[in-house]
ChimeraX commands (.cxc) that place a marker at each C-alpha (Angstrom):
marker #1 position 44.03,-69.40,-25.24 radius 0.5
marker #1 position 40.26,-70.16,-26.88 radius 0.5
marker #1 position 41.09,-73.99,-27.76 radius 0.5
marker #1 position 37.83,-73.90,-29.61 radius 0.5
marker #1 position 39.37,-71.39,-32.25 radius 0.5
marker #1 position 43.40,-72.96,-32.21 radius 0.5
marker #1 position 44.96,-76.42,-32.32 radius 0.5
marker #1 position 48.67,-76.09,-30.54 radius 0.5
marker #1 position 51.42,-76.95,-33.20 radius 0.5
marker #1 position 54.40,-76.00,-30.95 radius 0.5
marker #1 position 53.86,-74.94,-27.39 radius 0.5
marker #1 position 56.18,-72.14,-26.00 radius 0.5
marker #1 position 59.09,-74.50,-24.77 radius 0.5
marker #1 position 59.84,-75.90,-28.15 radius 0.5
marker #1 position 59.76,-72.85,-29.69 radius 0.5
marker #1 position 62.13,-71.71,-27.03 radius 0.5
marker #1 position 64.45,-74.46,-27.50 radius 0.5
marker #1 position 64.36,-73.78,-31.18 radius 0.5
marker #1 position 65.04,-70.48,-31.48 radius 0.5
marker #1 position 67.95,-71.13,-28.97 radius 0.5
marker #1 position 69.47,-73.19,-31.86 radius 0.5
marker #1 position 69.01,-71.04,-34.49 radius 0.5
marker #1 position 70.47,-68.23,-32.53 radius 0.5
marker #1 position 73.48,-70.33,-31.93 radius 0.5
marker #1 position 73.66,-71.52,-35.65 radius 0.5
marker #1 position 73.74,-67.49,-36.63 radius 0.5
marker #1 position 76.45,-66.60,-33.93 radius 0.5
marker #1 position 78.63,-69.22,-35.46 radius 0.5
marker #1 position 78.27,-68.00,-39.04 radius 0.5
marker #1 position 78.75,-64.06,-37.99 radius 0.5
marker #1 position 81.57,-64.99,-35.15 radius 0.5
marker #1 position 83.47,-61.93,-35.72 radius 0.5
marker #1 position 81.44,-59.78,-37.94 radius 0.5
marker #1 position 78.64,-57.14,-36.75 radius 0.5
marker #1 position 75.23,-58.07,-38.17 radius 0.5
marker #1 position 72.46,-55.98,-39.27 radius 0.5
marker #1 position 68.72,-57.68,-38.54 radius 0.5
marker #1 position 65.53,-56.53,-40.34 radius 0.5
marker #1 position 62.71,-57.76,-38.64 radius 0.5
marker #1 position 59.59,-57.62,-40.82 radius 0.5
marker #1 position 56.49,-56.22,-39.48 radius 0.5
marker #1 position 54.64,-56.84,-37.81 radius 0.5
marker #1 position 54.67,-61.14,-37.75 radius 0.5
marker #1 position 58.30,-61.10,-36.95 radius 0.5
marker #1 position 58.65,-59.35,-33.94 radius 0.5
marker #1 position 58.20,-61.64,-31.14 radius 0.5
marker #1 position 60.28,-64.07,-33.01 radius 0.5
marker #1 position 63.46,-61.65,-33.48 radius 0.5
marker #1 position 63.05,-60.10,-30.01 radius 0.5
marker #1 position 63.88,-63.74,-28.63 radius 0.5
marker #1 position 66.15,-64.36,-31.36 radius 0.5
marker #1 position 68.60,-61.55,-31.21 radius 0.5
marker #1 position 68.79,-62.34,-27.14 radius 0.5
marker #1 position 70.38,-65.88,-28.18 radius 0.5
marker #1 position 72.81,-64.20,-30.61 radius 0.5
marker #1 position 76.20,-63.31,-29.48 radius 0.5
marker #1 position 77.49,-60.86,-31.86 radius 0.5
marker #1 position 77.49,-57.89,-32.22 radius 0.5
marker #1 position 73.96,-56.96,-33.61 radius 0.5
marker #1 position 71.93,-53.57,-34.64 radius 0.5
marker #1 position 67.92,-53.74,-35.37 radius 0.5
marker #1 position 65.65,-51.82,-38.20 radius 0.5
marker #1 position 62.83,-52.95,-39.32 radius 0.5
marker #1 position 60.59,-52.87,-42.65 radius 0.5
marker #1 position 56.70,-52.96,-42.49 radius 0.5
marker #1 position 55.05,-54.20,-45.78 radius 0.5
marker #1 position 51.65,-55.75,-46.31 radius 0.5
marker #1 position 50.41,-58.09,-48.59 radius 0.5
marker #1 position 47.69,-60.12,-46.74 radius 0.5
marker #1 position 45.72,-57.28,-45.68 radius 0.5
marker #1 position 42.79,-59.26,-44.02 radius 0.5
marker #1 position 43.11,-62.50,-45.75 radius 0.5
marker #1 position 44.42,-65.77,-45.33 radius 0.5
marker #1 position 46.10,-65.56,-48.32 radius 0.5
marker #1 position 48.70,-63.39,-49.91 radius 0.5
marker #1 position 47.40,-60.74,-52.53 radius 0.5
marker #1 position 50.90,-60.77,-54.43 radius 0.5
marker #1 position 50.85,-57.26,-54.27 radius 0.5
marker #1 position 53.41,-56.09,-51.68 radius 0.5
marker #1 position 53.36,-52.56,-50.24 radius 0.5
marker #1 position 55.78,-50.95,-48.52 radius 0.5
marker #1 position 54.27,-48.87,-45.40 radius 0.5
marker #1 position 58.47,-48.76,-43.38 radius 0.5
marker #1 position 61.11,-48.76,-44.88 radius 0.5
marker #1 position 64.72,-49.07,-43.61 radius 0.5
marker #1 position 66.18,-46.47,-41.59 radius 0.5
marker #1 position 69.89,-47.20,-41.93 radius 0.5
marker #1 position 72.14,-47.74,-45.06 radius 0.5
marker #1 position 72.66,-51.38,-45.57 radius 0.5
marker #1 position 75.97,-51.18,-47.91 radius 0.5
marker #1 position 78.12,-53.26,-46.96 radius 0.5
marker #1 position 76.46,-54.31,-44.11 radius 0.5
marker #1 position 75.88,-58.41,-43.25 radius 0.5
marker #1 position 71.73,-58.15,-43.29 radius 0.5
marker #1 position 69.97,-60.85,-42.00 radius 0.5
marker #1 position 66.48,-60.62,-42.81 radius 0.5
marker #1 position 64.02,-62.19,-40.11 radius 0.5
marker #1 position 60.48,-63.41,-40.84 radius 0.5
marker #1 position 57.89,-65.02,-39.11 radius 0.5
marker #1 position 56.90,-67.41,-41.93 radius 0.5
marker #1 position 57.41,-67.44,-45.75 radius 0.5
marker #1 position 54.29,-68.77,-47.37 radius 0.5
marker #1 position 54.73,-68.20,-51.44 radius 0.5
marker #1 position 57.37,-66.21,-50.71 radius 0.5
marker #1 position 56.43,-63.41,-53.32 radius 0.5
marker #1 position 56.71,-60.67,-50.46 radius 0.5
marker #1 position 60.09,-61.63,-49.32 radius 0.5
marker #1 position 61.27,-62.28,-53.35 radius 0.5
marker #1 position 60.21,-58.00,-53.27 radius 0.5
marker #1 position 62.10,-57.88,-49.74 radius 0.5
marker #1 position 65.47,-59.17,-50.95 radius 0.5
marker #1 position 65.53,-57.64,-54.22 radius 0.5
marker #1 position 64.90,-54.17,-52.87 radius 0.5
marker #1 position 67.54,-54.75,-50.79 radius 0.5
marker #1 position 70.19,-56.13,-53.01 radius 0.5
marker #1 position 69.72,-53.19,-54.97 radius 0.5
marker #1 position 71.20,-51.09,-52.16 radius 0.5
marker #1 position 74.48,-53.09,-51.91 radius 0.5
marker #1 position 74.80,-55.09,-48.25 radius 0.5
marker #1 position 78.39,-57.20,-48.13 radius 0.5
marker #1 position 75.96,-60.93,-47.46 radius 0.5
marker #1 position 72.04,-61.23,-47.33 radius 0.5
marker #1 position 70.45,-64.11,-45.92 radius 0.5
marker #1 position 67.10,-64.88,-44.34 radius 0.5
marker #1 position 65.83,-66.36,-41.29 radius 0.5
marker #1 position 62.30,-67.67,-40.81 radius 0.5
marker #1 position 60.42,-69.07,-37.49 radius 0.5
marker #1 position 58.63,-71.23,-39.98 radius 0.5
marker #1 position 58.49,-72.09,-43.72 radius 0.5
marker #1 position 55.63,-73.26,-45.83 radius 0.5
marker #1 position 57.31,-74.67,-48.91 radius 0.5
marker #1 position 53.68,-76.77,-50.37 radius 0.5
marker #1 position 52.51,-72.98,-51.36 radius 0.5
marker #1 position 55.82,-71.17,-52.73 radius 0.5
marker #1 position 55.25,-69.70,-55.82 radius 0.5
marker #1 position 58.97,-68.01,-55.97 radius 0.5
marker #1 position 62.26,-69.70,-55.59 radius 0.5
marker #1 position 63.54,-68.54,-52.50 radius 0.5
marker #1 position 65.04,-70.64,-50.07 radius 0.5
marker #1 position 65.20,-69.16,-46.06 radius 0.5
marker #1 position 68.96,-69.33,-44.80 radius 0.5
marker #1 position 67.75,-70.53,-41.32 radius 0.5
marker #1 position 64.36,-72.28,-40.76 radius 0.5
marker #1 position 62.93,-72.69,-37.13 radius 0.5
marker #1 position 60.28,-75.51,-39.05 radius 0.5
marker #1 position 58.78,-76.27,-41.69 radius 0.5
marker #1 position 55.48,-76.78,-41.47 radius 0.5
marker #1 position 52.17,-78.26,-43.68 radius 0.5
marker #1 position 49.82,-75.71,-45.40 radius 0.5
marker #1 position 47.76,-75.01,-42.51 radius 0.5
marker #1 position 46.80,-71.22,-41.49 radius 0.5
marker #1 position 48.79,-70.31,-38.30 radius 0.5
marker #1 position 48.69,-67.82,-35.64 radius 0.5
marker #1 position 50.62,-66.93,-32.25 radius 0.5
marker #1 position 53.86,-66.28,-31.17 radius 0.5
marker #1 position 53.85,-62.77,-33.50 radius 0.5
marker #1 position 51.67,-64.10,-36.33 radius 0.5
marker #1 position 48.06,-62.91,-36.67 radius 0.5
marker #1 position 44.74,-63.47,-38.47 radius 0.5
marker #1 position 42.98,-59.97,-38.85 radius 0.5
marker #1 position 45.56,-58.64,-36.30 radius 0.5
marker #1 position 44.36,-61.32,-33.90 radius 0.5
marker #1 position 45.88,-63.89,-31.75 radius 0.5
marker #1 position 49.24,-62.36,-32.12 radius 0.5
marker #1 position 49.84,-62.66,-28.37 radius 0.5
marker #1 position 49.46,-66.25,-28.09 radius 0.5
marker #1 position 52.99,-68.02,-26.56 radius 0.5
marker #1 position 52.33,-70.82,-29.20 radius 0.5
marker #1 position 52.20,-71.50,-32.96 radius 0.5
marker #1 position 48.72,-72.70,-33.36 radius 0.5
marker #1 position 46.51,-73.56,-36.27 radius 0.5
marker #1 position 43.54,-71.74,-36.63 radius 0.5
marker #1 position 40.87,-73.60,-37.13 radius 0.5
marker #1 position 38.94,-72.53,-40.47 radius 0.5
marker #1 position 35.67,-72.14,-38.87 radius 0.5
marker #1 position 37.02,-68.52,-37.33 radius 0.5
marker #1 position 38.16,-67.42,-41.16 radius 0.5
marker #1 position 35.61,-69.32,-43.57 radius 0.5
marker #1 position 32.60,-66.69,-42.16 radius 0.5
marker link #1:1,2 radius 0.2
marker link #1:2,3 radius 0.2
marker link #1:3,4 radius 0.2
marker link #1:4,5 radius 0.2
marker link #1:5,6 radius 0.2
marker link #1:6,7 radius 0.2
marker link #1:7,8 radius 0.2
marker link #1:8,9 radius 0.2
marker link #1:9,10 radius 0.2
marker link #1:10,11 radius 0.2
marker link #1:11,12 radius 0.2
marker link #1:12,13 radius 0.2
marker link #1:13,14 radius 0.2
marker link #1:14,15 radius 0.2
marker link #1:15,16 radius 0.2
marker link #1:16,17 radius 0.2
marker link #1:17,18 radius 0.2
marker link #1:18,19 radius 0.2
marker link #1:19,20 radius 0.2
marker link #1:20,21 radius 0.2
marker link #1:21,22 radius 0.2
marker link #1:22,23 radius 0.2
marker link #1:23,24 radius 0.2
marker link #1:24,25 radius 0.2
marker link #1:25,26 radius 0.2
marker link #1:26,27 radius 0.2
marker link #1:27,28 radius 0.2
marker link #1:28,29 radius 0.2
marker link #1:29,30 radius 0.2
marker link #1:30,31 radius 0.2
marker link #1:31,32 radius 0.2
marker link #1:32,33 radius 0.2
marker link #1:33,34 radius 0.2
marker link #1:34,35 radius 0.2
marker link #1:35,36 radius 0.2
marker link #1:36,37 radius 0.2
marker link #1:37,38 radius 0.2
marker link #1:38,39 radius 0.2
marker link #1:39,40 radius 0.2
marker link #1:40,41 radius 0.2
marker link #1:41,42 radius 0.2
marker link #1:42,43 radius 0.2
marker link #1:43,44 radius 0.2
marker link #1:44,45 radius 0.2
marker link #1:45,46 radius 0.2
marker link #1:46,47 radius 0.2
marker link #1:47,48 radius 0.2
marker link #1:48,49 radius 0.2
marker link #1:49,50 radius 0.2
marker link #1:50,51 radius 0.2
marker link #1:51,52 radius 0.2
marker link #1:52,53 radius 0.2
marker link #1:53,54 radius 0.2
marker link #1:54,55 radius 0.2
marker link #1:55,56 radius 0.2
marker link #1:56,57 radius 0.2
marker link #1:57,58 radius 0.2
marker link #1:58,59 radius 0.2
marker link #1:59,60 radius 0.2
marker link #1:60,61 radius 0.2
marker link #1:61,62 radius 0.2
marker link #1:62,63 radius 0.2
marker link #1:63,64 radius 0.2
marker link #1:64,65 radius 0.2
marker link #1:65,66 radius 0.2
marker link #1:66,67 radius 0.2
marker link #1:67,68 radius 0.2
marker link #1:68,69 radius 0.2
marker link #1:69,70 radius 0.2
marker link #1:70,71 radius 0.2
marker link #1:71,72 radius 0.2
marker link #1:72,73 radius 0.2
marker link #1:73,74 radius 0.2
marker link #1:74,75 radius 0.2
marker link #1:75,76 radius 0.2
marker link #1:76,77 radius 0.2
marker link #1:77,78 radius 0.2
marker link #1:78,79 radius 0.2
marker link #1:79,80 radius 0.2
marker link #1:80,81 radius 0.2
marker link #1:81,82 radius 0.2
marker link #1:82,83 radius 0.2
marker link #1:83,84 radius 0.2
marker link #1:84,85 radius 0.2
marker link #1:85,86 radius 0.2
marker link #1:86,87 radius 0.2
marker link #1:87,88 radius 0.2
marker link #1:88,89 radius 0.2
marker link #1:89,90 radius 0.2
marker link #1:90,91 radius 0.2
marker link #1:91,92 radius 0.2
marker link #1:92,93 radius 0.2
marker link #1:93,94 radius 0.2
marker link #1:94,95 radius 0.2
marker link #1:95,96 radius 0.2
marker link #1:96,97 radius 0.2
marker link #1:97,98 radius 0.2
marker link #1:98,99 radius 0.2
marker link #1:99,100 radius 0.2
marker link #1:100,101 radius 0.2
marker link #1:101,102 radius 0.2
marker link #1:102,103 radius 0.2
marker link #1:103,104 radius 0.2
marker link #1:104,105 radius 0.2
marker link #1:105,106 radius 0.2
marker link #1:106,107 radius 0.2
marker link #1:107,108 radius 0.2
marker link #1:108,109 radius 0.2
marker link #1:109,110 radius 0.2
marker link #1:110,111 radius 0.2
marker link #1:111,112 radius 0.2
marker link #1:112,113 radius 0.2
marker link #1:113,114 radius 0.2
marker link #1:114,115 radius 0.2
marker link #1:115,116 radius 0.2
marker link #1:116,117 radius 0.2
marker link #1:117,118 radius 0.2
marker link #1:118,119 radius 0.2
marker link #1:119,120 radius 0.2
marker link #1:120,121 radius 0.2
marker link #1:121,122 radius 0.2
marker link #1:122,123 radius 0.2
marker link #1:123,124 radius 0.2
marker link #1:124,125 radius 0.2
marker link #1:125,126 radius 0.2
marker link #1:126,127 radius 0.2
marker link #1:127,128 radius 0.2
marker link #1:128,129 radius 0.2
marker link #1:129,130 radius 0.2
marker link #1:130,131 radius 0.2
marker link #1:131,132 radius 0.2
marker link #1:132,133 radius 0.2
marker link #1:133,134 radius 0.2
marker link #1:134,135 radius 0.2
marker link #1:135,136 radius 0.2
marker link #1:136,137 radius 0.2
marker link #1:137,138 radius 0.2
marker link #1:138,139 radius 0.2
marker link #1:139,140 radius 0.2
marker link #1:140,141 radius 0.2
marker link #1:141,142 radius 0.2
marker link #1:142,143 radius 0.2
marker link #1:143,144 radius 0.2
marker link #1:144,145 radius 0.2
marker link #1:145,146 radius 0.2
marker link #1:146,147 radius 0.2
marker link #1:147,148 radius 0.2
marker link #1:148,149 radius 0.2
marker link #1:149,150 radius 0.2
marker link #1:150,151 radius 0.2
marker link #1:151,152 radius 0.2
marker link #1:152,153 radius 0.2
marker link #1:153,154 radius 0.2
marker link #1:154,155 radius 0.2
marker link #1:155,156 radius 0.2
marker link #1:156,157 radius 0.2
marker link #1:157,158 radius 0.2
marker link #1:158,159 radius 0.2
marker link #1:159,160 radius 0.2
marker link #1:160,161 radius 0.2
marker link #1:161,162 radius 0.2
marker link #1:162,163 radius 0.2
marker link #1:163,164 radius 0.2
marker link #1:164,165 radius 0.2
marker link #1:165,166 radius 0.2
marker link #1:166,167 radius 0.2
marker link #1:167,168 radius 0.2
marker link #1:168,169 radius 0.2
marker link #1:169,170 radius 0.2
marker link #1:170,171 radius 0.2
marker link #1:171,172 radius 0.2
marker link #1:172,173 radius 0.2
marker link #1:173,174 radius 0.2
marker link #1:174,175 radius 0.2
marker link #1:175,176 radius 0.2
marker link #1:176,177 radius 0.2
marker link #1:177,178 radius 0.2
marker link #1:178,179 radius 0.2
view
């Protein structure tokens, strides 16, 4: 890891432990029930792969891929779909899973696409959660942490499709963005 570009905000163990949790907390709330998760593209993946192997129920995957940051550090508020779904969710228990809701205008588009197609419950779960720059009123279901408006990377999430690999949530520093 360049420690000249990234400040460690949680290191791989305390993400680990955390996620633990929060797979735990969903496993209670869906004891009994089979559970649809919609990972969204491509920030959340590393996050739901280690989330779905703490869960124990019964769980199926799909996925969505939209874009609304393009190269930016900053949302555009314009939201494009580039996946979509490849199962019917009515009826279904969907659990959406993020990587981290920022202004949460993307994942406002998310959910009402998809309560528009009928699932039985709808919640959200999000590695992190950046309430200082919501500009919606949506509220995550499950939050891993909540965290200060700071640009992060690692552990899934990306800056120009970099630093996605890290084991850690780091900050970037805004040297590597401000050029």
């Amino acid at each position: 890891m360049d420690l000249v570009k990234v400040e460690v905000l949680f290191d791989r163990e305390t993400l680990k432990k955390k996620v633990a949790e929060m797979g735990k907390q969903i496993s209670q709330d869906y004891k009994g029930r089979d559970l649809l998760v919609v990972g969204i593209l491509k920030g959340a993946f590393v996050f739901m792969a280690d989330l779905i192997r703490e869960m124990e129920v019964p769980v199926e995957l799909d996925f969505m891929d939209v874009s609304s940051y393009g190269i930016s550090t900053s949302s555009s508020g314009e939201v494009r779909i580039v996946k979509d779904l490849e199962y019917s969710i009515k009826d279904r228990d969907v659990l959406i899973v993020e990587d981290i809701v920022d202004t949460g205008l993307t994942l406002k588009y998310i959910c009402e696409i998809l309560r528009n197609r009928n699932p039985r419950s709808l919640k959200i779960a999000c590695l992190l959660d950046k309430p200082s720059r919501r500009k919606t009123d949506i509220h995550p279901d499950y939050v891993g942490y909540t965290i200060p408006d700071k640009f992060v990377v690692g552990y899934g999430l990306d800056y120009a499709e970099q630093y996605r690999h890290y084991p850690a949530v780091c900050v970037l520093k805004p040297a590597v963005y401000e050029n």
